[in-house]
Residue frames relative to the residue before (quaternion, step in Angstrom):
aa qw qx qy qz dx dy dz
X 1.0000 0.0000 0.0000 0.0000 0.00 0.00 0.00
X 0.5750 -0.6861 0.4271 0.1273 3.48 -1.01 1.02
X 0.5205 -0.5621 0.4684 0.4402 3.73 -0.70 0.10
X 0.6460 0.5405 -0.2906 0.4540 3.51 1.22 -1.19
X 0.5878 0.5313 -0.4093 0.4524 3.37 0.79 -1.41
X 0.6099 0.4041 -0.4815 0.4826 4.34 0.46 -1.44
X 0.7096 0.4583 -0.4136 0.3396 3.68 -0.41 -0.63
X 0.7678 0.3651 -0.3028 0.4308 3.27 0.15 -0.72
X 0.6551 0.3261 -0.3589 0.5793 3.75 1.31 0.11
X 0.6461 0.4126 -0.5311 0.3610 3.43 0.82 0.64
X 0.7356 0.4864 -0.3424 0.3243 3.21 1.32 -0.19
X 0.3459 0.7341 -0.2787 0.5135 3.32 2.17 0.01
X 0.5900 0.6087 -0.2794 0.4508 3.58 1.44 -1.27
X 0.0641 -0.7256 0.6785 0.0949 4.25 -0.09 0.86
X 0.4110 0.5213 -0.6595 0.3527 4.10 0.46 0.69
X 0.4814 -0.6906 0.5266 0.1185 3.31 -1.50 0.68
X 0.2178 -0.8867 0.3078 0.2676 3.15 -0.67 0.59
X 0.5129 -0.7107 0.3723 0.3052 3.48 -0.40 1.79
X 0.2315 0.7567 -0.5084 0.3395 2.90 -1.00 1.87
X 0.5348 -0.7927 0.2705 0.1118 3.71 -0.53 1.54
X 0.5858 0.6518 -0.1835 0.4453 2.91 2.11 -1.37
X 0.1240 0.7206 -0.6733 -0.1099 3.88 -0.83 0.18
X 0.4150 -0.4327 0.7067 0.3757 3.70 -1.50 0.37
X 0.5369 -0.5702 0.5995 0.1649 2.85 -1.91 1.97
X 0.3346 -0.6421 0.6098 0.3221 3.84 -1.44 0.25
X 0.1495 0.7365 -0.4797 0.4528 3.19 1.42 0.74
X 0.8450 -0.0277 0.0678 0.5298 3.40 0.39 -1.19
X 0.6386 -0.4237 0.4612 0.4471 3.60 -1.33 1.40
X 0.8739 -0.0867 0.4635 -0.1184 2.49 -2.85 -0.10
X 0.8617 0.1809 0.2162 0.4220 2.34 -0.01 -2.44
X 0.4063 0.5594 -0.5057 0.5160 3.14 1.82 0.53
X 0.4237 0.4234 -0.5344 0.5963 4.48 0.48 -1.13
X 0.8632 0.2140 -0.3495 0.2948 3.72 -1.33 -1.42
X 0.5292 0.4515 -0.5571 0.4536 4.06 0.32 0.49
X 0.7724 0.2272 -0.4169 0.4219 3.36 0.11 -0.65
X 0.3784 0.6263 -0.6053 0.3134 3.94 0.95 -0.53
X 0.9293 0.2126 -0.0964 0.2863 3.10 -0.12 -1.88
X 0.5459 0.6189 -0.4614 0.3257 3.33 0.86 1.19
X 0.4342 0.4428 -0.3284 0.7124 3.39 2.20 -0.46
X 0.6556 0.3808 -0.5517 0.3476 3.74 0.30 0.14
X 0.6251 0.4847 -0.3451 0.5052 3.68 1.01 -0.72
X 0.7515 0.3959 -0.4909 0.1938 3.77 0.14 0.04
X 0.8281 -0.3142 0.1439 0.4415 3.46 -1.52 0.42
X 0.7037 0.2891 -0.0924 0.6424 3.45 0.07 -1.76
X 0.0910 -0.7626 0.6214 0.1553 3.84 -0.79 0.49
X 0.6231 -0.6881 0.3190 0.1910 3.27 -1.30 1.79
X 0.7152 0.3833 -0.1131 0.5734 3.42 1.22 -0.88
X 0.1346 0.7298 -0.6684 0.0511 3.05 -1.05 1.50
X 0.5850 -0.5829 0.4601 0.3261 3.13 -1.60 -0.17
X 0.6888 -0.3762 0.3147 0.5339 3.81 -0.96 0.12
X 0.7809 0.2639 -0.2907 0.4859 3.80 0.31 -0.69
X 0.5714 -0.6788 0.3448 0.3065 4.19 1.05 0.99
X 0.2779 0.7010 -0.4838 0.4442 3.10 1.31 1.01
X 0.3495 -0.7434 0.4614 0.3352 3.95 -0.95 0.14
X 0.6017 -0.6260 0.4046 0.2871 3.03 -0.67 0.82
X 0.4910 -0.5151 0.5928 0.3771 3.75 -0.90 0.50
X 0.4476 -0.7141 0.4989 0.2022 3.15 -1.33 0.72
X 0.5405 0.5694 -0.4264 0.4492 3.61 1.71 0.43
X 0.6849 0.5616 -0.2921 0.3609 3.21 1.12 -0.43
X 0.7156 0.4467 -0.3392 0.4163 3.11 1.62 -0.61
X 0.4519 0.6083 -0.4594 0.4633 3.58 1.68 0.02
X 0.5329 0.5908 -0.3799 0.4718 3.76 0.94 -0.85
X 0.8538 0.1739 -0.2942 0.3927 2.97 0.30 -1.19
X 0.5536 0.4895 -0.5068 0.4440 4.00 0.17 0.34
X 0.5240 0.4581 -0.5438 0.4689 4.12 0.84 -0.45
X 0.8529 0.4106 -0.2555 0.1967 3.62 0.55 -1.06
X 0.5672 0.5034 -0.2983 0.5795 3.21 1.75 -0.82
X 0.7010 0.2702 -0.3100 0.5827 4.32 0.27 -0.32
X 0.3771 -0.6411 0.6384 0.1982 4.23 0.43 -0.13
X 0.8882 0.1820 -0.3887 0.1642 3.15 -0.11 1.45
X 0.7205 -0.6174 0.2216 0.2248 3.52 -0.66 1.28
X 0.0946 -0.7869 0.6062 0.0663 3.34 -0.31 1.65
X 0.7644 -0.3867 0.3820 0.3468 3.91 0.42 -0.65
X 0.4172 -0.5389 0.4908 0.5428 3.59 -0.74 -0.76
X 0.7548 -0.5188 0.3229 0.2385 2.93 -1.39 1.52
X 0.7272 0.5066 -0.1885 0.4232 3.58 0.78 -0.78
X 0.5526 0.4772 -0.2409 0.6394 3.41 1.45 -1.26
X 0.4724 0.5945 -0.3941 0.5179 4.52 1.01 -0.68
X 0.6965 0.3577 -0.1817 0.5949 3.81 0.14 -1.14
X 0.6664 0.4182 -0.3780 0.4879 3.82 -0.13 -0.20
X 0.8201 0.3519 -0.2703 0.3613 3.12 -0.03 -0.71
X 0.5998 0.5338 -0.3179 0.5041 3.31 1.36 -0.64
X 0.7754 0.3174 -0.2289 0.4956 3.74 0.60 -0.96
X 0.3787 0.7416 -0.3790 0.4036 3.73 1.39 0.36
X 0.7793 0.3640 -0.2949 0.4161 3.13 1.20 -1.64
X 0.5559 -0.6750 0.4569 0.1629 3.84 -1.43 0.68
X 0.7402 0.3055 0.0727 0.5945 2.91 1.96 -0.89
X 0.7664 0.1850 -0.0965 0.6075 3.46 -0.71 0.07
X 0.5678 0.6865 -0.4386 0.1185 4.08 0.42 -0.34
X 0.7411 0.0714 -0.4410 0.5012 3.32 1.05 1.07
X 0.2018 -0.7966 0.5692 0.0259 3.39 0.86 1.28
X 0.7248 0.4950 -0.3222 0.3546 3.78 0.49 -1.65
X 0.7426 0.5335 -0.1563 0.3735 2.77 0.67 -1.77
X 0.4233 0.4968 -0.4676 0.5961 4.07 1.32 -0.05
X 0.7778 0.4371 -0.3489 0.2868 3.27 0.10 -1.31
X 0.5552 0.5578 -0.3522 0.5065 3.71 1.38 -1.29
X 0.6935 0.3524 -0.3992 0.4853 4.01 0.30 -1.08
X 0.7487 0.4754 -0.3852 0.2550 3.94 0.45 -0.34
X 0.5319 0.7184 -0.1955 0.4036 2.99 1.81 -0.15
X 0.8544 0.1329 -0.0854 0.4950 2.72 1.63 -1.11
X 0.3428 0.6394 -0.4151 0.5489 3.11 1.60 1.62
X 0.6148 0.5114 -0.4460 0.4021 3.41 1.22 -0.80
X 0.7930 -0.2968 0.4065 0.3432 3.07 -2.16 0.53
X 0.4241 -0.6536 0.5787 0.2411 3.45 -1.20 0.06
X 0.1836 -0.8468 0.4887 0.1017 3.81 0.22 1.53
């Protein structure tokens, strides 16, 4: 069995993964698919598989809808919309780098 072949039966696999964590409704959506699709856009890519291959960037949306419980889209329609906006398109991610730049209060 292939590496491709495991992927495509893990993403065929509608079992959830059993998990405590949920993305607050505190924050959008479209905050998970900014930071997805910026570790997807970088050189050396953060997510691999077991054999140090990178991981398709559906699987790693799969896996975050299932391990935080909630529903980004199809992986493809995830990237669009993020790199769509003109404005504000890493709103979170300012907010994540300003968090962890500020002074200690």
């Amino acid at each position: 069995m292939t590496v491709y072949s495991n992927i495509r039966n893990i993403l065929m696999d509608k079992a959830p993964i059993s998990s405590l964590l949920y993305w607050s409704k505190e924050y959008s959506a479209i905050s998970i698919s900014e930071i997805l699709c910026g570790l997807d856009r970088m050189t050396s890519p953060p997510f691999v598989l077991a054999d140090g291959s990178a991981a398709p960037f559906n699987l790693v949306v799969r896996v975050f809808e299932d391990t935080l419980h909630v529903k980004l889209s199809d992986p493809t329609d995830v990237k669009r919309r993020v790199l769509e906006h003109k404005k504000d398109r890493t709103k979170f991610t300012e907010a994540l780098l300003y968090s962890l730049n500020k002074d200690d209060e």
